[in-house]
Every structure is written in C-alpha cells, then in structure tokens.
C-alpha positions as CSV (number, residue, x, y, z in Angstrom):
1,X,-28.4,-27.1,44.1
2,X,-28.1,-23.8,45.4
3,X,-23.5,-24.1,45.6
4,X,-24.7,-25.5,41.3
5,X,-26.2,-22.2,40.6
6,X,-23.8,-20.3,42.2
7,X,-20.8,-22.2,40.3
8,X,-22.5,-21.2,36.9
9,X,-23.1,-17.8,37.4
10,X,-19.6,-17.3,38.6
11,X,-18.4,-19.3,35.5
12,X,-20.7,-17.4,33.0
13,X,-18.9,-14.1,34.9
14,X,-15.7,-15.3,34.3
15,X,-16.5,-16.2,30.8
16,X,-17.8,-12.4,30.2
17,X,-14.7,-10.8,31.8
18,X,-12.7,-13.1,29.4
19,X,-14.7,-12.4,26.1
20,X,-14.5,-8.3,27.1
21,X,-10.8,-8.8,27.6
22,X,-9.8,-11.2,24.5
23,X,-11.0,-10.1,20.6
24,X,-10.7,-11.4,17.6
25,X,-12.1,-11.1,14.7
26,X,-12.0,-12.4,10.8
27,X,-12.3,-9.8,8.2
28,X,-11.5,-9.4,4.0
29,X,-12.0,-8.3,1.0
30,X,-13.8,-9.4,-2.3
31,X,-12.8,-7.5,-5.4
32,X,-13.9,-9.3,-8.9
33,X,-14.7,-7.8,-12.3
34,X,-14.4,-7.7,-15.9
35,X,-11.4,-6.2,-17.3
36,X,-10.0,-5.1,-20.8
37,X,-7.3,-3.4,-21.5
38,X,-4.9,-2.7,-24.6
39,X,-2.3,-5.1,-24.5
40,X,-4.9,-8.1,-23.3
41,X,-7.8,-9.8,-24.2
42,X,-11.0,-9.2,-22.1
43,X,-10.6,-11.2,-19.2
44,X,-12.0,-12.0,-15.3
45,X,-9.8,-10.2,-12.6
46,X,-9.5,-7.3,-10.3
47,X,-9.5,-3.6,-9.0
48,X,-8.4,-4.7,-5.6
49,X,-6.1,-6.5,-4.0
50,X,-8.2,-9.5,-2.3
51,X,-7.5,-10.1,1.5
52,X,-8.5,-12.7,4.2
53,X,-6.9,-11.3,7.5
54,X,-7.0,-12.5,10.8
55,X,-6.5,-10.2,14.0
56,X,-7.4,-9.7,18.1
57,X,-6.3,-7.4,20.4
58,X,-6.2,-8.3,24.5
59,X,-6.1,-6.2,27.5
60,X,-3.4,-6.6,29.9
61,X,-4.6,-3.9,32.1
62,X,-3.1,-0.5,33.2
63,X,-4.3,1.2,29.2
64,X,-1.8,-1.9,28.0
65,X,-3.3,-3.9,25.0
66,X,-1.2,-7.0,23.1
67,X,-2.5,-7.2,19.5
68,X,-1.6,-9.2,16.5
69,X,-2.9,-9.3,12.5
70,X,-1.8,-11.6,9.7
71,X,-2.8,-11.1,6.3
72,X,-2.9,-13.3,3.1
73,X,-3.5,-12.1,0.0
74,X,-5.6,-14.3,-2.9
75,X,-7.2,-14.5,-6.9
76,X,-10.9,-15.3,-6.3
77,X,-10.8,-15.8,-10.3
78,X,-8.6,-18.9,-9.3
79,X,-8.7,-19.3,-5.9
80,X,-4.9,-19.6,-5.4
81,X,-2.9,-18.0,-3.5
82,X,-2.1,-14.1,-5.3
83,X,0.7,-14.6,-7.6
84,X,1.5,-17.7,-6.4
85,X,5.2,-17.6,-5.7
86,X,4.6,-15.6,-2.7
87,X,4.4,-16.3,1.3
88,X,0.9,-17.5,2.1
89,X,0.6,-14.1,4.5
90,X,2.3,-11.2,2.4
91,X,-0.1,-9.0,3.7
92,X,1.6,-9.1,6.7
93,X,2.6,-10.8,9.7
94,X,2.6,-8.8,12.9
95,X,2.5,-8.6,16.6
96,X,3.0,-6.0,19.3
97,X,2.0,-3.8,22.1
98,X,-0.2,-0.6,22.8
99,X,-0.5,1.8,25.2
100,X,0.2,5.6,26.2
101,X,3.2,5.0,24.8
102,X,1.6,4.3,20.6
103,X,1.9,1.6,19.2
104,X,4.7,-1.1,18.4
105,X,4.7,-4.2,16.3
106,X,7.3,-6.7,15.1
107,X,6.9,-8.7,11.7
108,X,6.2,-7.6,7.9
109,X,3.8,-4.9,6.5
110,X,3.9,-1.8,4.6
111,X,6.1,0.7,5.5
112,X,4.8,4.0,6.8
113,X,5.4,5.7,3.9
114,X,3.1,3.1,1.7
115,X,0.3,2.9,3.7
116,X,-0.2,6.5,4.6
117,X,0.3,8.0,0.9
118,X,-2.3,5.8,-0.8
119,X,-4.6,8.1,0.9
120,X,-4.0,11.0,-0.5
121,X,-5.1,9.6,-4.2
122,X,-8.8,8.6,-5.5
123,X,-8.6,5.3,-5.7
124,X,-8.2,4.8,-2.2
125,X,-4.3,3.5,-2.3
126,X,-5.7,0.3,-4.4
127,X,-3.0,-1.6,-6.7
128,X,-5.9,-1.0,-9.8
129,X,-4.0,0.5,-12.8
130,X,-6.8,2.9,-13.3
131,X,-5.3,4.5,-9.9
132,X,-2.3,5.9,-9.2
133,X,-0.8,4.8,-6.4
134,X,1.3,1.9,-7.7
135,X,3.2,3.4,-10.6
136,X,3.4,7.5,-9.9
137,X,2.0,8.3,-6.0
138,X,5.3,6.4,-5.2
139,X,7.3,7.4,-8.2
140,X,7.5,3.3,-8.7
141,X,9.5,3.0,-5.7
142,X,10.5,-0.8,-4.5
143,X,11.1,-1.0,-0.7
144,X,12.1,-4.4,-0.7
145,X,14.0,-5.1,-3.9
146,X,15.3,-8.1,-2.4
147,X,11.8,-9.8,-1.6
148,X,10.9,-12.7,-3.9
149,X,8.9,-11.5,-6.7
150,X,9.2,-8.0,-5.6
151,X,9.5,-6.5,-9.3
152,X,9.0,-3.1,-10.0
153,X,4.7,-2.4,-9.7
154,X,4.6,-5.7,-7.6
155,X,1.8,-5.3,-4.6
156,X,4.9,-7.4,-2.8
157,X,7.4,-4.0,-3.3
158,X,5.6,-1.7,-0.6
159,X,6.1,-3.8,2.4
160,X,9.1,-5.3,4.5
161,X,9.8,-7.9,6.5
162,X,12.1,-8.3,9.3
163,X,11.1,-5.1,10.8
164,X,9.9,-2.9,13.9
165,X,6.8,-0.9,13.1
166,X,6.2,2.5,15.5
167,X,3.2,4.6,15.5
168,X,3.3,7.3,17.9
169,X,0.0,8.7,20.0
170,X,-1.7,11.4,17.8
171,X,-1.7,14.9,19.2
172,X,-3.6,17.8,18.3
173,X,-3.6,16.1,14.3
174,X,-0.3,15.4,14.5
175,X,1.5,11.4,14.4
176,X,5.0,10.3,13.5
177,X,5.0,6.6,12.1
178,X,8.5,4.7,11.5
179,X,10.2,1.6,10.7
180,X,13.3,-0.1,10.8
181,X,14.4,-3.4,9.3
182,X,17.3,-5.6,9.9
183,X,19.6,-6.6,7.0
184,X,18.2,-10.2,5.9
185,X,17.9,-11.1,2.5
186,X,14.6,-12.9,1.5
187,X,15.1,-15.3,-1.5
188,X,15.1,-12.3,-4.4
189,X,17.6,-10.7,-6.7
190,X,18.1,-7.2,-8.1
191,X,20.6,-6.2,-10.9
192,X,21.8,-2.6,-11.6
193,X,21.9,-1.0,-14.5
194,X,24.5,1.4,-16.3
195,X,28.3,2.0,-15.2
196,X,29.3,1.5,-11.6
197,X,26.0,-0.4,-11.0
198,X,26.0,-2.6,-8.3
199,X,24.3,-6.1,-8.4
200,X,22.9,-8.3,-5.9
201,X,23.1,-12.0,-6.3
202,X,19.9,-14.4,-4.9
203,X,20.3,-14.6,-1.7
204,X,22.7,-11.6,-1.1
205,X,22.4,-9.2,2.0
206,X,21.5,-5.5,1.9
207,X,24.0,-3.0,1.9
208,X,21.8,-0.9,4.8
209,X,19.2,-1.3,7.1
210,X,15.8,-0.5,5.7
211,X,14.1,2.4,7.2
212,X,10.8,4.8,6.8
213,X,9.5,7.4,8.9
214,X,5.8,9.5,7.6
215,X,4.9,12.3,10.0
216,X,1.2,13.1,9.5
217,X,-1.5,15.6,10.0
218,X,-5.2,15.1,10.5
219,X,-7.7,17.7,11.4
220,X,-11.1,18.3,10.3
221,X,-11.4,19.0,6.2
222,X,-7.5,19.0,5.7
223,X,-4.8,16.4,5.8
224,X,-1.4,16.1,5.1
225,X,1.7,14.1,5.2
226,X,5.5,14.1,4.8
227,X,7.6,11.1,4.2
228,X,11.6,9.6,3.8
229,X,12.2,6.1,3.2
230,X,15.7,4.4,2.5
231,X,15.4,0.4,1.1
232,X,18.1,-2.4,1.4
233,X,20.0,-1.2,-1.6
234,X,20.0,2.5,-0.6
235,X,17.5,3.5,-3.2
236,X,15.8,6.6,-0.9
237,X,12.4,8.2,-1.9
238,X,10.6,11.6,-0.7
239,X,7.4,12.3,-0.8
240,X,4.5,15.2,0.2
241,X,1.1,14.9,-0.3
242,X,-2.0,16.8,0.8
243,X,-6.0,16.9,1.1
244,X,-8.9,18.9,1.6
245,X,-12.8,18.4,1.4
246,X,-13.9,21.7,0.0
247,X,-17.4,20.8,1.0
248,X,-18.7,17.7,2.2
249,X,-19.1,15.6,-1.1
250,X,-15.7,17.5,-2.8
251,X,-12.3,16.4,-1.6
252,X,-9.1,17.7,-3.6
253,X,-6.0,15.9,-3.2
254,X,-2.5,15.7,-4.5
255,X,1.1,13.8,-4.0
256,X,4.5,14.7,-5.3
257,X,7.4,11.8,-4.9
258,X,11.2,12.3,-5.6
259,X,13.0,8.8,-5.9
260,X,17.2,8.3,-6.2
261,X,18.1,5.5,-7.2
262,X,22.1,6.3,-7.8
263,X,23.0,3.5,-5.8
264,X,22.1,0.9,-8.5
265,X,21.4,3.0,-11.9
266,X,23.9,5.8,-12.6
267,X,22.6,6.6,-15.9
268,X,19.4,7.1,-14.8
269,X,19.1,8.1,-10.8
270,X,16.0,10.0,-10.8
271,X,12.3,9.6,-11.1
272,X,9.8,12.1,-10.0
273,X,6.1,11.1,-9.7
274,X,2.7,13.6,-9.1
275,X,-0.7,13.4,-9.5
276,X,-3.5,15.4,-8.5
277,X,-7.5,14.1,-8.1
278,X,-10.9,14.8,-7.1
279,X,-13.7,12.6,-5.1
280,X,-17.3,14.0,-5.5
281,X,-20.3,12.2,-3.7
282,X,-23.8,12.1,-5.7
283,X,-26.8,10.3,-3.4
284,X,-25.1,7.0,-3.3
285,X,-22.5,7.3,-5.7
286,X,-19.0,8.9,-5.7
287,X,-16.8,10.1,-9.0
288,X,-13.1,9.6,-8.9
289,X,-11.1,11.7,-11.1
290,X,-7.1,12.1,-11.8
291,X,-4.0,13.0,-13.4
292,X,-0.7,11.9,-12.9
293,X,3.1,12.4,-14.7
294,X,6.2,10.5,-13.5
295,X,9.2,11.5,-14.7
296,X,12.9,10.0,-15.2
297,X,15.8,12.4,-15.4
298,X,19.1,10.6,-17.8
299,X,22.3,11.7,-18.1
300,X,23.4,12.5,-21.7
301,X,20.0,12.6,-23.0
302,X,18.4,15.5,-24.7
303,X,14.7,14.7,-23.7
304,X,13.6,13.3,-20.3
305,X,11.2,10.9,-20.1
306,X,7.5,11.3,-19.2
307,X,4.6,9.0,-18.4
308,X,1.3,10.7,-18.6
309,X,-1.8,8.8,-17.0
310,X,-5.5,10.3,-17.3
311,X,-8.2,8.7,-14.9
312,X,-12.1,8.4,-13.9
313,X,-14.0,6.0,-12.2
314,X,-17.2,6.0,-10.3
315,X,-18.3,3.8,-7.5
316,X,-22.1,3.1,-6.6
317,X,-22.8,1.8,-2.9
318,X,-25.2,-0.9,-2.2
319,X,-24.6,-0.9,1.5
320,X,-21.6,0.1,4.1
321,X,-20.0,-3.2,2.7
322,X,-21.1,-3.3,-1.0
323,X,-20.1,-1.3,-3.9
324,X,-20.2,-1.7,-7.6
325,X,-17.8,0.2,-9.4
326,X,-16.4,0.9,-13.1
327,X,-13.4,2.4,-14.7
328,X,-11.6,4.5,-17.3
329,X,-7.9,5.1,-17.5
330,X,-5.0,5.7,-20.4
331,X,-1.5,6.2,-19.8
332,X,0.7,7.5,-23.0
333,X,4.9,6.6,-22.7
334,X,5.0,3.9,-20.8
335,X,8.9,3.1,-19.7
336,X,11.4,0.7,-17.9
337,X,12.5,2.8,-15.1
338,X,15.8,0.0,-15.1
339,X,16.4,0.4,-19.1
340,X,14.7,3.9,-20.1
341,X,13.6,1.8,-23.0
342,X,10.2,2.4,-24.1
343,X,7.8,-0.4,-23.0
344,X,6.7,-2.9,-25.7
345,X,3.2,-1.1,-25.2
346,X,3.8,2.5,-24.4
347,X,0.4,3.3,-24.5
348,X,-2.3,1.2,-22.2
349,X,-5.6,2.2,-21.8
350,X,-7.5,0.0,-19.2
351,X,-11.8,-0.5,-18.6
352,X,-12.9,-2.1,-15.8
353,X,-16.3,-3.1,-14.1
354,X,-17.3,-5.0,-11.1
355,X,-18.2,-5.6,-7.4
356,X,-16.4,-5.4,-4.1
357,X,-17.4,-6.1,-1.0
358,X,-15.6,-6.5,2.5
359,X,-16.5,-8.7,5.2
C-alpha cells in the first residue's frame, strides 16, 4: 500500500514538472458587425480580421525555450475559411527557439516591418477600412506579390512564407527585428505596368530574396520605429513612425511610408503614404481619430495623385475581452496604384457597428 502511494505522488510530481515545462494554449478573435458603405448595400461583416490560433512554448533548460504558433484566419458571417482561396493557416505557420540570444522562428508571418507599424495608427493595425493601416500606414505596399490572392489591400500581402524570422533581446527600449525569405514562388502572379515593365508568370520565381528589418524603440510615454523592406520583385518600401501618450488617456501618433516600385511600373515608381491620429480614453470608452494622404508621383503628368482619408471611431469596453465598437470614415480619390486610373468609385465613405471579443 505504502510503495502505491508513493508511486502516485511521484507520478503526480512528474506530471507537475511536465505541465510547468510544456504550454499551450488556444486563443482568437471574434469581430462581427453591421456594415455600409458607398459602393455596397448594407451588409453583415467585419472590422477585424477573425483568428483561431494555436501556440505553446517548452523549456529545454539553461534560459532555452522551443515555441511554435499557427494561425488560421476565418468569416464568422459564413463560417468558411477567410477568402477562401487561401491556405487554411495564413496567419502563419511558425516554429523556433528562444533564449539570451532573442528569438528565432522558421515558417510564414508578417514581416517586421507589418507587424510593428500597425501600432503606430488608431485602429490598432486592423485591416478595417475605417483605419489606415492597410491602404496608406504602408503606402499599399505588397510583400508577397507572388502569394495566391495577394492583390494589392489583400490581408494575405503583409506576410511571407518561406522565411527566417529574428527578434533580437530588447535593451534599454531598443530591438532590431528581421527577416529573410528564400526565392520560392507560391502559386500567384503579378504583371507590370508601363514600358520596361517586367512580368511574372504563375508560378515564376522571384528575382531577389525577400527581406525586412524594423529597429524599434520603447520606453515609457514614447515609441518609435524605423523600417526597410525589399519583396520578391524588388519593390522596396521605407517607413518611420512615432508615438507618445501626452497624458495617460491621450496618445498622438504618426507614420510616413516611401514605396518604389521602379522595378515593375516605370510610369509610376512612387507612392508616398502618412497619416497622423489620436486615442483618448473616457471611463470605459476610448475615441479614435485620424487623417491620412497617400500619394503617387507619374512621370509626364502635370498633377500627382492624392488619396485623402478622414476617420473616427470609438470603442466601448465591456470587459478586458469585450468591446463594442462603431465607425466613421470617407476617403475622396481613390486610385489603381498599377493603372493611375481613378477607381470606378473614387469616393467611399464606410459606417460600421459591432462587437469583438478575443478568447
């Protein structure tokens, strides 16, 4: 009885050491609401993106950790997977290691650039088109042109695959993130546009190896990042951004993104993307405010083109998890930054209302 007991405590030890050592955990997001906009009748959909992610980490010992994370992407209106044409985890895929050293990974997710300078907006980085992060915080920058369904605004655009991920330890604010991908083409297309454009055929490989790099800064009220990324088809971007909470409900922020595209439109190489926003908290509550301009330089033309967008939103919190949220947004000439042409609806506004919650 006695060498019984014993067995069992030793195995519920064992057990304990096992759970400390091994996590893993489910977690998501649940964005639905009621949207209207211009150019569309009033319909069910989004302000986020909708995520149900899987990830653990395990210690090895010595301050080593292995960790993993994959990420799918869905429509709760439908329940199918987002888009449908693409891979059941586009959110990503990754695995790697972490220690003294940062952190590496191997797989598909967003580049450095993309996930860092969706902070420095109101919306929070979210692909909603009352935000700005999509269309002008990036300048409408593609870093994977070659992805399936990776058209220009696509939520597939601002992540690669194939690719080494590095985060560096963070000292006194400071962290250098990079990646590097190798030169695999993944199922899409992308065709130039104006003389001496190049084209890509389905299936074709990049002319160069994919790479971003963000250095950031982090300390107290202020925040700050500088970014260079290159994609397959050596379309390079450049961006700057910057935040401060002036007090503790006020936070200003800004981003400014220079994009060169002269590897696949001549006629029109340059786009040029800034916006500038506001967060205040009230009780429970927080306003969202913002302006943004993106702009295309064109050879031979007498007047650039320019995208205005004007933004508020407010978001009320029912619990750490829960918020309810609503939205106002216009954006005056709207282009194809492949074409110049003006878009068959140059100006959009866009209302939206609903609930989020992450789990």
């Amino acid at each position: 009885m006695k060498k019984t007991l014993v067995a069992a405590a030793l195995l519920g030890a064992f057990a304990s050491v096992a759970q400390a050592q091994t996590a893993v955990q489910i977690y998501g997001t649940i964005d639905v609401g009621m949207v209207k906009r211009t150019d569309q009748t009033l319909n069910i959909g989004k302000r986020a993106s909708n995520t149900l992610g899987f990830k653990g980490t395990e210690d090895l010992g010595n301050g080593l950790k292995a960790l993993f994370q994959v990420e799918m992407r869905y429509d709760p209106d439908t329940g199918t997977n987002e888009n449908n044409g693409r891979p059941l985890f586009q959110g990503q895929t990754r695995v790697g290691l972490q220690g003294d050293f940062g952190m590496v990974r191997l797989g598909r997710g967003l580049t450095p650039f993309q996930e860092i300078v969706g902070s420095f907006e109101p919306w929070h980085g979210l692909a909603s088109p009352a935000g700005f992060y999509t269309d002008i915080s990036v300048a409408g920058f593609n870093s994977a042109p070659l992805d399936v369904n990776s058209g220009g605004g696509s939520p597939n655009s601002n992540r690669i695959s194939n690719a080494i991920f590095y985060n560096s330890p963070v000292s006194n604010g400071f962290q250098v993130n990079a990646s590097w991908a190798s030169k695999e083409a993944n199922g899409g297309s992308l065709t130039g546009v104006g003389a001496g454009a190049t084209s890509y055929a389905t299936g074709a490989q990049a002319s160069a190896n994919p790479f971003s790099i963000a250095g950031t800064y982090n300390n107290g009220p202020a925040a700050a990042m500088l970014a260079y990324e290159r994609n397959a088809v050596e379309s390079k971007v450049w961006s700057i951004a910057g935040s401060f909470s002036v007090t503790p409900e006020l936070k200003l922020m800004g981003t400014y993104s220079h994009q060169n595209m002269e590897h696949t439109n001549t006629q029109r190489p340059t786009i040029k993307g800034a916006e500038i926003g506001a967060t205040y908290a009230v009780g429970p509550g927080k306003l969202l405010a913002g302006f943004g301009l993106k702009k295309q330089d064109e050879n031979f033309r007498l007047h650039d083109l320019i995208t205005r967008q004007y933004s508020l939103g407010y978001e009320y919190s029912l619990s750490k998890r829960t918020y309810l949220y609503v939205d106002a947004s216009r954006k005056t000439n709207i282009f194809s930054q492949s074409t110049g042409a003006a878009s068959a609806t140059p100006t959009v506004n866009h209302y939206d209302v609903g609930l989020n919650h992450s789990f």
